[in-house]
N, C-alpha and C positions, 0 to 999 in steps of 0.2 A: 504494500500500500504506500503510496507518495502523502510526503508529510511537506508541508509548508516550511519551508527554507527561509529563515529572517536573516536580513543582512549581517547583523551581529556575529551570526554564524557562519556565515561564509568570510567573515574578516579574521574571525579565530579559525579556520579551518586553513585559508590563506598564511596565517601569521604559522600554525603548528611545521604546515610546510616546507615555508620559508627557514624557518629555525634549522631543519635537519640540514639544509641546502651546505654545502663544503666550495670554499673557492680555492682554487691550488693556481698560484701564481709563482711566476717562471720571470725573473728577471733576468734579463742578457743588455750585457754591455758589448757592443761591436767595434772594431776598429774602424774609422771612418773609412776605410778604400774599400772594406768589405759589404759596408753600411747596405749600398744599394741591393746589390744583389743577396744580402742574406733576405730583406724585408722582402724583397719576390718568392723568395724561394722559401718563407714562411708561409707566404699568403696562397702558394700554388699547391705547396707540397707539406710542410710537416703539421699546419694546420688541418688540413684536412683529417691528415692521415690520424691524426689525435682524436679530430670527431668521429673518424671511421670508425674507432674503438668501441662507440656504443656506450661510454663512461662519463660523457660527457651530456650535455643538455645546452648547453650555449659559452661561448666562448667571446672571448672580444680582445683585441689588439692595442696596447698604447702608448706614445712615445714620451719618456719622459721629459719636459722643460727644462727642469731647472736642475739636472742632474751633475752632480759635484765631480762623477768621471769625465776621465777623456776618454773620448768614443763618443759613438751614440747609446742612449738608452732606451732598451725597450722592456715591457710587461706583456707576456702573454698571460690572460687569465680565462680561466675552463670555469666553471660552474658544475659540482655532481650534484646529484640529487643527495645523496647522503655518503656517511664516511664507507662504506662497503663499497659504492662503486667506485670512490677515489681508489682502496686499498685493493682491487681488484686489477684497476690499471697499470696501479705500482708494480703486482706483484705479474704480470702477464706480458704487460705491452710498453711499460715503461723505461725499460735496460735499453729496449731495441730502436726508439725512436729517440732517445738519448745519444745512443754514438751513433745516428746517421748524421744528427747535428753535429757532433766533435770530427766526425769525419770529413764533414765537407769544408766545415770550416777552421779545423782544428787551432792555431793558435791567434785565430783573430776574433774569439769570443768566452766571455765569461759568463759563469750563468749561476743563478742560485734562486734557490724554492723554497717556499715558502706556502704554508697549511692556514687558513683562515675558518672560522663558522659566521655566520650570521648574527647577530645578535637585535631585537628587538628594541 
């Protein structure tokens, strides 16, 4: 039987959601001669291939301003639905899409991760 749905509860059902949600961000600092061509080859190839994982729910790309490196900076960050599907990616798909990045670019990038949750 269908029960009448008040806003109220669909803001708490929204909020319960949001809570479990996990952002895992990926900061890379590139050398400038590399710059151009790593952001392509994010945008063509190792992003995708992240979302092709199935771990992921939405991702988004972004450079940082005012960043205190030399190089450029950038933030890849994924959204999971919760911590199982982050720990799922780590433990399956993460080794490998890892050194395609150090491969290609080997010492013209640094990278470091970083684990967030949501909070209310």
């Amino acid at each position: 039987m269908l029960r009448h749905v008040n806003d109220l509860e669909i803001c708490a059902a929204i909020i319960l959601y949001l809570c479990e949600m996990i952002l895992y961000n990926v900061t890379l600092i590139i050398e400038e001669l590399a710059a151009e061509e790593w952001l392509q080859w994010m945008k063509e190839v190792h992003i995708p291939e992240v979302m092709a994982t199935n771990k992921f729910v939405s991702n988004r790309l972004l450079k940082v301003l005012d960043s205190p490196n030399e190089g450029v900076t950038y933030c890849a960050q994924y959204i999971a639905e919760n911590e199982a599907n982050y720990q799922d990616y780590q433990t399956n798909f993460a080794a490998d899409l890892q050194a395609k990045l150090q491969a290609k670019f080997e010492n013209s990038v640094l990278t470091f991760r970083t684990l967030m949750e949501f909070v209310d």
